[in-house]
The first five atom37 places (N, CA, C, CB, O) and aatype in JSON, in Angstrom:
{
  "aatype": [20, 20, 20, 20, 20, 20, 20, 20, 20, 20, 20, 20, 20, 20, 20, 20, 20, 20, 20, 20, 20, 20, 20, 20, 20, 20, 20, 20, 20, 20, 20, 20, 20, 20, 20, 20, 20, 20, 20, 20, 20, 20, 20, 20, 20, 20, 20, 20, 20, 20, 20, 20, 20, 20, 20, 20, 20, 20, 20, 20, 20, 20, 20, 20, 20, 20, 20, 20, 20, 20, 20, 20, 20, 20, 20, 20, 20, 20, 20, 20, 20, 20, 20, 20, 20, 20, 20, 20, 20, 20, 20, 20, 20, 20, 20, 20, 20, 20, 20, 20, 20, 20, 20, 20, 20, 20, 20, 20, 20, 20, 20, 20, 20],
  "atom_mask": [
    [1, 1, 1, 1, 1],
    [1, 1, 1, 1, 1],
    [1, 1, 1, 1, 1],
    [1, 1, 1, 1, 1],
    [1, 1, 1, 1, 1],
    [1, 1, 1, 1, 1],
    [1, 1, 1, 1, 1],
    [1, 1, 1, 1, 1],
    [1, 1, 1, 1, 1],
    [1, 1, 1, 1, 1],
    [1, 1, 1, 1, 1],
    [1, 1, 1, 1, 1],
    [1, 1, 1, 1, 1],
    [1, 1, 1, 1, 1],
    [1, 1, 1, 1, 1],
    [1, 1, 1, 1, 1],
    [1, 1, 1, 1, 1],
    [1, 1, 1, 1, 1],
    [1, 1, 1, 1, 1],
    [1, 1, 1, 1, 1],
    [1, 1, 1, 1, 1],
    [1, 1, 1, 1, 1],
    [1, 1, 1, 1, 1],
    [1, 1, 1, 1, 1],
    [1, 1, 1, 1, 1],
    [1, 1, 1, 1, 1],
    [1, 1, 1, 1, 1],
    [1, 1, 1, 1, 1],
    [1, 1, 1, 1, 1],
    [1, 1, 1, 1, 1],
    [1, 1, 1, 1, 1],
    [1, 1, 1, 1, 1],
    [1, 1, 1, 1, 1],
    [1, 1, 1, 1, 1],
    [1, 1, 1, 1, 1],
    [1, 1, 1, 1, 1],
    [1, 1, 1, 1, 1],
    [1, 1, 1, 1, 1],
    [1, 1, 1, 1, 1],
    [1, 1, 1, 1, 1],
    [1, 1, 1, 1, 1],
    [1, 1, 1, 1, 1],
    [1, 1, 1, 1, 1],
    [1, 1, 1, 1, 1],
    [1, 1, 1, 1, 1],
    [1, 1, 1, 1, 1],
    [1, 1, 1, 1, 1],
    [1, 1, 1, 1, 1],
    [1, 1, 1, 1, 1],
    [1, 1, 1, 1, 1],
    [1, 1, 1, 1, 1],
    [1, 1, 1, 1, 1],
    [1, 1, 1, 1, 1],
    [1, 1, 1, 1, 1],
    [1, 1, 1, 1, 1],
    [1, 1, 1, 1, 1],
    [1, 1, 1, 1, 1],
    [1, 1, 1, 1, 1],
    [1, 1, 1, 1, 1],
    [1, 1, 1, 1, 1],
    [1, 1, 1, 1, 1],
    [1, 1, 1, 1, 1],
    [1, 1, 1, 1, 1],
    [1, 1, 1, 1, 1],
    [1, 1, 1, 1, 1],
    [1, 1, 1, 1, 1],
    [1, 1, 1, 1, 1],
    [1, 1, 1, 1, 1],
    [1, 1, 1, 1, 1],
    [1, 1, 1, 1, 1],
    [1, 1, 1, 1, 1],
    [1, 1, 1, 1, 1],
    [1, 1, 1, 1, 1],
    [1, 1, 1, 1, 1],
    [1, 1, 1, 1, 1],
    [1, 1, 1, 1, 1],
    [1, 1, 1, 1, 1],
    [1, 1, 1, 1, 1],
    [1, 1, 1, 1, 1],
    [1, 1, 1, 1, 1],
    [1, 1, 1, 1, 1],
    [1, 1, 1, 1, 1],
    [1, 1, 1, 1, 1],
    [1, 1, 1, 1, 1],
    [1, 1, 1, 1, 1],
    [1, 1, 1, 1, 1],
    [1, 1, 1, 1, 1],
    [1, 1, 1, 1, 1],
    [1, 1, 1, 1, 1],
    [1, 1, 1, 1, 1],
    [1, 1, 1, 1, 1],
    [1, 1, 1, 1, 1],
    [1, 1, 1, 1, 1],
    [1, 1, 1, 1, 1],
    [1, 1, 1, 1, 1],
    [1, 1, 1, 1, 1],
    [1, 1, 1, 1, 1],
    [1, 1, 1, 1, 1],
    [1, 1, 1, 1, 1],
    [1, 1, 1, 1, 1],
    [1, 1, 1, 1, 1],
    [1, 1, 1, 1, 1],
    [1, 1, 1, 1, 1],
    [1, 1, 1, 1, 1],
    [1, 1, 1, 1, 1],
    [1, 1, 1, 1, 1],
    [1, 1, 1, 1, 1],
    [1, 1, 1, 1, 1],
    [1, 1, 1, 1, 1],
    [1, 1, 1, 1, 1],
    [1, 1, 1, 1, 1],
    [1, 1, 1, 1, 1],
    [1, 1, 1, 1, 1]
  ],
  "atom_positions": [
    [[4.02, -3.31, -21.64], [4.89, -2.27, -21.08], [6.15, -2.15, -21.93], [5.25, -2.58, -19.61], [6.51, -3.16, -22.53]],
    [[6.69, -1.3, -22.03], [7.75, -0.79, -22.8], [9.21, -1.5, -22.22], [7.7, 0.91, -22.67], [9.01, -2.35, -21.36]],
    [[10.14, -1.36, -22.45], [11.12, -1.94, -22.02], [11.98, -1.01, -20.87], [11.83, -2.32, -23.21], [12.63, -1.32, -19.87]],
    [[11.73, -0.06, -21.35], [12.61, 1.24, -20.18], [11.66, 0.77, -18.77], [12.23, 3.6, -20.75], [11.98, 0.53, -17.6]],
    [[10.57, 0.76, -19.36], [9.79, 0.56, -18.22], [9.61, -0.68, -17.35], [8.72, 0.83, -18.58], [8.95, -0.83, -16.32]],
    [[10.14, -1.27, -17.84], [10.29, -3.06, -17.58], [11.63, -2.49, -16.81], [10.53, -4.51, -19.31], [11.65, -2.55, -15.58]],
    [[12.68, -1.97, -17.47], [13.79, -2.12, -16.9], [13.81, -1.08, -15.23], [14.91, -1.69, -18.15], [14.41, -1.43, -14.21]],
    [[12.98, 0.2, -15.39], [13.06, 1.06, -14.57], [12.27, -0.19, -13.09], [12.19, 2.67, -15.25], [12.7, -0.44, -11.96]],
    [[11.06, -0.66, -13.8], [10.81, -1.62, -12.7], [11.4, -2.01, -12.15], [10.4, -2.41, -12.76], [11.34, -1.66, -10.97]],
    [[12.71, -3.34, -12.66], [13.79, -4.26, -12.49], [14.36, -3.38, -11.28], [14.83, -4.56, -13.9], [14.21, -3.53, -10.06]],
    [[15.06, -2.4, -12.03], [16.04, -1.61, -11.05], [15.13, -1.07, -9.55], [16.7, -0.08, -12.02], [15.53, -1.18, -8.39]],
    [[13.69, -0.43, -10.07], [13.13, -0.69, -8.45], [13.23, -1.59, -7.51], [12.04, -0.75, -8.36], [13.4, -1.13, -6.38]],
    [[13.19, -2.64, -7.6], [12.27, -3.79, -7.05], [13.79, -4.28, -6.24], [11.32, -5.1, -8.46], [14.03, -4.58, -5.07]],
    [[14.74, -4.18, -7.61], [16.13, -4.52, -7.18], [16.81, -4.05, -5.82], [16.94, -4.04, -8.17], [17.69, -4.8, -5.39]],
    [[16.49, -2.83, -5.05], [16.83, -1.75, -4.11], [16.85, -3.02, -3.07], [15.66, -0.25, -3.88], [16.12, -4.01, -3.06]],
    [[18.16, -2.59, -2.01], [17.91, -3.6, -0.85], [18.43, -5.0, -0.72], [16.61, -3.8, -0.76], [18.46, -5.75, -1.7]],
    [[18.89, -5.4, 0.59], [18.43, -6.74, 0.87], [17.26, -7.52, 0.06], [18.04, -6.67, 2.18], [16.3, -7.18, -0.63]],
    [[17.88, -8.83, 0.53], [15.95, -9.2, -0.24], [16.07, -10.95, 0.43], [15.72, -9.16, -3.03], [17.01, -11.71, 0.18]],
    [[15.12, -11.22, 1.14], [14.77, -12.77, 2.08], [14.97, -13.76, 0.55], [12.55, -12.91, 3.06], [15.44, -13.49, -0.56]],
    [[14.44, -14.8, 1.03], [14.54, -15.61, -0.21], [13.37, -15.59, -1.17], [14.77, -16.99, 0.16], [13.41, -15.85, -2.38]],
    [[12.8, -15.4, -0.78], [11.5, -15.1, -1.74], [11.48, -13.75, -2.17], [10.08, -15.36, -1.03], [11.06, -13.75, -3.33]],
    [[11.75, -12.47, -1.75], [12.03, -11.66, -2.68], [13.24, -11.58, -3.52], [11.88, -10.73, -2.2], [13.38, -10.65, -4.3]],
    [[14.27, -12.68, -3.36], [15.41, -12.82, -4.15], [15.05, -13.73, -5.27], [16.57, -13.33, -3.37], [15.72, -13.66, -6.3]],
    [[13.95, -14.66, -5.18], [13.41, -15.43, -6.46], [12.8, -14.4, -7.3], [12.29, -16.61, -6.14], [12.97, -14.31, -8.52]],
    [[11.74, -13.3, -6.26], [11.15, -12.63, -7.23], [12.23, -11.71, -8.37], [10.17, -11.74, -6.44], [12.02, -11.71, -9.59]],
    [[13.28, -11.01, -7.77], [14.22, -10.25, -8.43], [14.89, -11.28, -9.56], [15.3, -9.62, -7.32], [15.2, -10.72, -10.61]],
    [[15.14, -12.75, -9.48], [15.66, -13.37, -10.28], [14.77, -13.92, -11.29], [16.33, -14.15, -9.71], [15.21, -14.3, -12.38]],
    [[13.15, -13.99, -10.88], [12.13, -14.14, -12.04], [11.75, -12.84, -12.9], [10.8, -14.68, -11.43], [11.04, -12.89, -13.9]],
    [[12.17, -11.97, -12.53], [11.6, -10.62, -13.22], [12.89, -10.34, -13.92], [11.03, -9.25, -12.12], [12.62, -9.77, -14.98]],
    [[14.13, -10.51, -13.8], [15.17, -10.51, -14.45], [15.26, -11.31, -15.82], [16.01, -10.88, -13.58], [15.49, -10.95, -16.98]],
    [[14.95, -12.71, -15.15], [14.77, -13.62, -16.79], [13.48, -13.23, -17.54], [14.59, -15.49, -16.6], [13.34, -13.71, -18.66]],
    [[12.26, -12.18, -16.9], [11.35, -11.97, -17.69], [11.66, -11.08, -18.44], [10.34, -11.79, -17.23], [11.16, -11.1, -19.56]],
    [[12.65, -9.92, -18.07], [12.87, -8.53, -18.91], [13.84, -9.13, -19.97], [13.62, -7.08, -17.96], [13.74, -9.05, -21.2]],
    [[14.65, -9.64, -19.33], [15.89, -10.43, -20.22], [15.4, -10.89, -21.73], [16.41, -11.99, -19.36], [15.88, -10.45, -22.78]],
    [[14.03, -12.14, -21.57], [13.22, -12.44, -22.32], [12.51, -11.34, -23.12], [12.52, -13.14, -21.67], [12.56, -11.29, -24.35]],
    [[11.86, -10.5, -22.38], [11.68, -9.01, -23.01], [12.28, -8.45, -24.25], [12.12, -8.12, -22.13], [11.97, -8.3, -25.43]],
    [[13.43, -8.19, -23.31], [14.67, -7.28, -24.89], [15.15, -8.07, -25.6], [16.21, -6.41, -24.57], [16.25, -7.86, -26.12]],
    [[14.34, -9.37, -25.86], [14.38, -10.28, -27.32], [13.75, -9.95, -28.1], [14.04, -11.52, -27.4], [14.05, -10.2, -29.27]],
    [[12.32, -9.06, -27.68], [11.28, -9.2, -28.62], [11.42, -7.65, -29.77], [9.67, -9.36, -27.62], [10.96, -7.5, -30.9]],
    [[12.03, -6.91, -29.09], [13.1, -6.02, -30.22], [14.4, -5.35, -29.64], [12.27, -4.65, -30.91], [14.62, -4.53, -28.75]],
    [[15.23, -6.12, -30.58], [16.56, -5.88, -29.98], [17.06, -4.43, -30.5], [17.62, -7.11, -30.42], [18.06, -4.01, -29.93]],
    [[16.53, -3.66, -31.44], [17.0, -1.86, -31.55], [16.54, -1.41, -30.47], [16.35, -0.82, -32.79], [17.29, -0.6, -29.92]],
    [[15.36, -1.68, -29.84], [14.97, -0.54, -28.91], [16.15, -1.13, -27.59], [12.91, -0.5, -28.45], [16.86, -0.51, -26.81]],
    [[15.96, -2.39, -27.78], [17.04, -3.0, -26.59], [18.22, -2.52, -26.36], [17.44, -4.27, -26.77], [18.71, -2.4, -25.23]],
    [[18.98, -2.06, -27.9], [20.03, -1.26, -27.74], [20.02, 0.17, -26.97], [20.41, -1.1, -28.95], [20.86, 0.71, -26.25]],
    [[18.47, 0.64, -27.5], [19.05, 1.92, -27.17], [18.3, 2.0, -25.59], [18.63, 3.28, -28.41], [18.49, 2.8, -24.68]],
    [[17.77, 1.32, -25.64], [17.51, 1.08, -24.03], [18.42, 1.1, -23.23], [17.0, -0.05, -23.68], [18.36, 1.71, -22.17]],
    [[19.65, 0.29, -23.72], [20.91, -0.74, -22.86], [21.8, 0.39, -23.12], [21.54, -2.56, -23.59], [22.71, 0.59, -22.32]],
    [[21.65, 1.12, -24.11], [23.17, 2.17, -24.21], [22.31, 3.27, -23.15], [23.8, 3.07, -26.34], [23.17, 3.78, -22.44]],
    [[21.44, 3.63, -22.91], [21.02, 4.7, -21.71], [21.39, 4.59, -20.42], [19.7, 4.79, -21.51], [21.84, 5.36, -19.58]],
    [[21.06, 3.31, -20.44], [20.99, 2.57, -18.58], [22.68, 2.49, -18.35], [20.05, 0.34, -18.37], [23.24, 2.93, -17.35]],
    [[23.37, 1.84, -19.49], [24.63, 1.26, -19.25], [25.64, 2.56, -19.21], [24.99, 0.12, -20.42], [26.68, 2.43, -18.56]],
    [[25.34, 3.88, -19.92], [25.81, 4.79, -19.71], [25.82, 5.4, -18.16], [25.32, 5.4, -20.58], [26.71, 5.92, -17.5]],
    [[24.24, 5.07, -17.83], [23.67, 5.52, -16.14], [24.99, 4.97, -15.41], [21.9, 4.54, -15.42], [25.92, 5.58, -14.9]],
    [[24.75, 3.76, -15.53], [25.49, 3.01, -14.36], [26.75, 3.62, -14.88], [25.43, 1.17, -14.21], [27.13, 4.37, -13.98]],
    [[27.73, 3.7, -16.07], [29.06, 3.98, -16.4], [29.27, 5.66, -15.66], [29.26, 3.85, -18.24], [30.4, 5.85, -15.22]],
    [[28.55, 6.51, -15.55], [28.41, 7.72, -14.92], [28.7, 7.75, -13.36], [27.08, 8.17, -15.19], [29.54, 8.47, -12.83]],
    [[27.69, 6.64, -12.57], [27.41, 6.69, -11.36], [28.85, 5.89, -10.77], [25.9, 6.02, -11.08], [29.14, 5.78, -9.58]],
    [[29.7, 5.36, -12.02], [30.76, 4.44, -11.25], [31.73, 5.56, -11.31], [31.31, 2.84, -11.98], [32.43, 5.74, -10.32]],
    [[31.9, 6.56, -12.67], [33.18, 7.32, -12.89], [32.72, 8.42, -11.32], [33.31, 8.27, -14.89], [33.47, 8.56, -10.35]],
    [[31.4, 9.04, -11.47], [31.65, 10.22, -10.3], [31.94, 9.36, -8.54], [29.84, 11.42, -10.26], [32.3, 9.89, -7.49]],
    [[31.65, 8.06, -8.8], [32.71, 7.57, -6.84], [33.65, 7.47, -7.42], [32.52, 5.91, -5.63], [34.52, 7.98, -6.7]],
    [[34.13, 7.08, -8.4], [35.9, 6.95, -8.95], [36.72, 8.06, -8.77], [36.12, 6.72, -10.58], [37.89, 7.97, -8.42]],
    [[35.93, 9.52, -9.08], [36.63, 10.37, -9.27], [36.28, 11.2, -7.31], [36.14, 11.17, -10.95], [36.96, 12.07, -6.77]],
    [[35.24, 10.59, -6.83], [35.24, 11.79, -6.03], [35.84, 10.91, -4.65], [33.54, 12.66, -5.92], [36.67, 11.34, -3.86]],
    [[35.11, 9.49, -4.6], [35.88, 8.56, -3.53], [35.49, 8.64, -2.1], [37.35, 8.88, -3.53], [36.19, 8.11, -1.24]],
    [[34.0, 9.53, -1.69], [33.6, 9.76, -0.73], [32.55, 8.46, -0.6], [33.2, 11.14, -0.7], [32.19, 7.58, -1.38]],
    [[32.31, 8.74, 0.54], [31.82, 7.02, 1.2], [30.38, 7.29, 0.37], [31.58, 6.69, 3.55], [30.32, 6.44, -0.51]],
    [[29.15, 8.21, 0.32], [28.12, 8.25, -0.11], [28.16, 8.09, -1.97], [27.61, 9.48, 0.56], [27.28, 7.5, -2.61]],
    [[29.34, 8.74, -2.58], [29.65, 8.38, -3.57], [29.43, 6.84, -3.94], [30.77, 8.8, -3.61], [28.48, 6.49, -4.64]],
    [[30.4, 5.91, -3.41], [30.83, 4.82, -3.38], [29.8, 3.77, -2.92], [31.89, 4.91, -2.7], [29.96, 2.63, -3.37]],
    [[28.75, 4.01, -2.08], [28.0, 3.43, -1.76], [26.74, 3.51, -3.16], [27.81, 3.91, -0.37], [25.86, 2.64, -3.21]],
    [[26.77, 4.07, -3.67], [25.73, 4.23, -5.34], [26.0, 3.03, -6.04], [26.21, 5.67, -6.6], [25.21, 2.31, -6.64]],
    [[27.41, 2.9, -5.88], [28.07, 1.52, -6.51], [27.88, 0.64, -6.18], [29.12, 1.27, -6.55], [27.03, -0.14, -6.61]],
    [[28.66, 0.48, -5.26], [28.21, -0.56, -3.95], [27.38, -0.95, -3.54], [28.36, -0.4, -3.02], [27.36, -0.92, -2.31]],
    [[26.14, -1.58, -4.26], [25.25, -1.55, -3.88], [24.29, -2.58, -4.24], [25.05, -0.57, -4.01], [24.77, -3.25, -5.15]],
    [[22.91, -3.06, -3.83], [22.4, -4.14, -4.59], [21.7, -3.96, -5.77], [21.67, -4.8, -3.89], [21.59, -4.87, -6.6]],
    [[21.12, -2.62, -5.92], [20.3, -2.16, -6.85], [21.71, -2.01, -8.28], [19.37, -0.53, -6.16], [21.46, -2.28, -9.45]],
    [[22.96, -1.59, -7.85], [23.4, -1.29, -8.95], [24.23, -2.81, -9.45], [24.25, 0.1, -8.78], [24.24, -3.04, -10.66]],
    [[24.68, -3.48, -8.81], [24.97, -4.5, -8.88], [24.2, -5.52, -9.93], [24.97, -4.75, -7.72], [24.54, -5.98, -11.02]],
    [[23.0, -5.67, -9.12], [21.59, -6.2, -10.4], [21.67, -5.57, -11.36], [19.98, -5.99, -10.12], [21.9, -6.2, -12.38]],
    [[21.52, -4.03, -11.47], [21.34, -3.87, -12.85], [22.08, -4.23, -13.66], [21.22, -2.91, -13.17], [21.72, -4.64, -14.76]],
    [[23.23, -4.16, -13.27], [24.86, -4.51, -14.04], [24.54, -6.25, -14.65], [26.62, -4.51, -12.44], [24.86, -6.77, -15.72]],
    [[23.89, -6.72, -13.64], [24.09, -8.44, -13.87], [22.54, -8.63, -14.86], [24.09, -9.64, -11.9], [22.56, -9.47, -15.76]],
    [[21.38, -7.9, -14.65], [20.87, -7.59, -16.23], [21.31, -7.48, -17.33], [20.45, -6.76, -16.44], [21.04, -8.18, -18.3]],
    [[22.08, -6.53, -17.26], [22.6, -6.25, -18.57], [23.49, -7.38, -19.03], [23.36, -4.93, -18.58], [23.54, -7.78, -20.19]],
    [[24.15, -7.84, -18.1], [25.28, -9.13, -18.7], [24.32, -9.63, -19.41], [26.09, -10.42, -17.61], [24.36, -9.72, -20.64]],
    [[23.12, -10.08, -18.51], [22.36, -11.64, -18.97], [21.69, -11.06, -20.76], [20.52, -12.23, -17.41], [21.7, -11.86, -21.69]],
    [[21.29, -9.95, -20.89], [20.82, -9.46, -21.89], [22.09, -9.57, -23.11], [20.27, -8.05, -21.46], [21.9, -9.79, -24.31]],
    [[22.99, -9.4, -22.65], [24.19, -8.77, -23.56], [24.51, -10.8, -24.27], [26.02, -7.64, -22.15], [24.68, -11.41, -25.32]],
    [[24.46, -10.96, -23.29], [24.83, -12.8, -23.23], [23.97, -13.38, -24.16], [24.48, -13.7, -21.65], [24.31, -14.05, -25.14]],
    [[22.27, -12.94, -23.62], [21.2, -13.63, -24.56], [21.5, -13.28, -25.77], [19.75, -13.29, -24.34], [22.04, -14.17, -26.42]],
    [[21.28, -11.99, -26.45], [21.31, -11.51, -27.63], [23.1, -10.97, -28.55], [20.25, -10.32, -27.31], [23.19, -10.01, -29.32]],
    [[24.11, -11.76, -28.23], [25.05, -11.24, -28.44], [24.96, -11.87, -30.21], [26.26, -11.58, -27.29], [26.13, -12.04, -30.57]],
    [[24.55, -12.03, -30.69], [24.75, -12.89, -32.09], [23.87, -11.7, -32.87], [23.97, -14.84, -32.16], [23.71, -11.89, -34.08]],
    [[23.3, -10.48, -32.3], [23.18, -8.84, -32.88], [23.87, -8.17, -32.78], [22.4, -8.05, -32.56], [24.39, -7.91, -31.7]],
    [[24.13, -7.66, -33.82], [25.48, -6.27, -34.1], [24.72, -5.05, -32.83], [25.42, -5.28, -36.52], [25.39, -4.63, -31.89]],
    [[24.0, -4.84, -32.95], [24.01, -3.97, -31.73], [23.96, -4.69, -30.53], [22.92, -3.05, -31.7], [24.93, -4.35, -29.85]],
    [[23.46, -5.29, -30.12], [23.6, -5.8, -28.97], [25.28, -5.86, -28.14], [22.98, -7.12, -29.27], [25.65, -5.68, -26.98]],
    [[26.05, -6.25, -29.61], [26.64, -7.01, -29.26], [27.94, -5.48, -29.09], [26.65, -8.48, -30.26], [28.84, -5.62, -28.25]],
    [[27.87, -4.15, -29.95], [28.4, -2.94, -29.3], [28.47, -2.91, -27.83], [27.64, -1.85, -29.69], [29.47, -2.52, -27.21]],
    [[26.86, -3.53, -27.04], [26.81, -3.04, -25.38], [28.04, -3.34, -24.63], [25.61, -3.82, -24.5], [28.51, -2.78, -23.64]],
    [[28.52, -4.47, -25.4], [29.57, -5.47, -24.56], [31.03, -4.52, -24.22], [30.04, -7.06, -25.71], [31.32, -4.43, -23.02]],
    [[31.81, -3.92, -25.07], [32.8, -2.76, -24.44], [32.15, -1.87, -23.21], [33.2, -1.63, -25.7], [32.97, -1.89, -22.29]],
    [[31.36, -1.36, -22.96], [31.09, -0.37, -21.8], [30.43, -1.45, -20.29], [29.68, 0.99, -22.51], [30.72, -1.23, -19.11]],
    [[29.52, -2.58, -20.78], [29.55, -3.31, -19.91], [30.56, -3.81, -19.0], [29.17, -3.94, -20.33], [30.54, -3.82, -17.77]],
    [[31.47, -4.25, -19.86], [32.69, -4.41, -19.39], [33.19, -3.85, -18.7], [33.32, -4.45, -19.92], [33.39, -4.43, -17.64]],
    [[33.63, -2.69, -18.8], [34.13, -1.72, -18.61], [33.56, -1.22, -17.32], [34.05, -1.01, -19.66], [34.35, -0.7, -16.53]],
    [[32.06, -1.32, -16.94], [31.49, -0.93, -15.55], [31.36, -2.14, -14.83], [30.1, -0.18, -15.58], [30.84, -1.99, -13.73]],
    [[31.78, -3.63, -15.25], [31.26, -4.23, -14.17], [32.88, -4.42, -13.74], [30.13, -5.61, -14.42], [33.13, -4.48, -12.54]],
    [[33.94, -4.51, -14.71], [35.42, -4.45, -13.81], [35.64, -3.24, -12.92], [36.74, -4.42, -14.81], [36.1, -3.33, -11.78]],
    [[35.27, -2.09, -13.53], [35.38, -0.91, -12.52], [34.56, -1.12, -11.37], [34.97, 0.44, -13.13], [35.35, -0.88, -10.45]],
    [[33.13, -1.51, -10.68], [32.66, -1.81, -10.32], [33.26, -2.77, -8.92], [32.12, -1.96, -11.25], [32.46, -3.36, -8.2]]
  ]
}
C-alpha cells in the first residue's frame, strides 16, 4: 500500500474514543506507518507536506472563525493522532533534509493546536 494510503488509514481508524485494545491497535499501526515512511523518505515528504498542510488549514479556519463545530475539528482524537504521527515520523527520520523541512509547520500546528 502506498503511504497516503497507509496514512489515510491511520487517520481513519484514529476517529473516536478507543477501549484499550483499540488504543494498542491505533498505537501499533502508528509505529507501522512510522516504520513505513522510512522506506522512502521523498514520497514521505511529500506525503507529510499534504497532510501537515491539512491539519495546518483545519487549525487556521477554528482560529479564525472560533465557532464550537469549528474548534471541535481540532479538538479532537483523530486530529490530535495525526499530529502525534507526524511528530513520531518527523523524530524518526529527522537526519533527512526533507524530512527534516516538516519540522517548522509541525510545530507550528501542534503549539497552535
Amino acid at each position: 500500500a502506498s503511504q497516503q494510503s497507509l496514512y489515510l488509514m491511520y487517520a481513519r481508524i484514529s476517529k473516536g474514543r478507543q477501549d484499550e485494545q483499540g488504543l494498542n491497535k491505533v498505537d501499533f499501526l502508528c509505529a507501522c506507518v512510522t516504520e513505513a515512511c522510512g522506506i522512502d523518505l521523498a514520497t514521505t515528504y511529500q506525503v507529510g507536506f499534504v497532510y501537515l498542510r491539512q491539519l495546518a488549514l483545519v487549525l487556521r479556519a477554528a482560529m479564525a472563525q472560533r465557532s464550537p463545530d469549528t474548534c471541535r475539528k481540532v479538538y479532537n482524537w483523530q486530529f490530535l493522532r495525526c499530529a502525534r504521527l507526524w511528530v513520531n515520523v518527523v523524530s524518526a527520520y529527522a537526519e533527512d533534509d526533507a524530512i527534516r523541512q516538516l519540522l517548522f509547520p509541525l510545530v507550528q500546528v501542534v503549539l497552535g493546536a
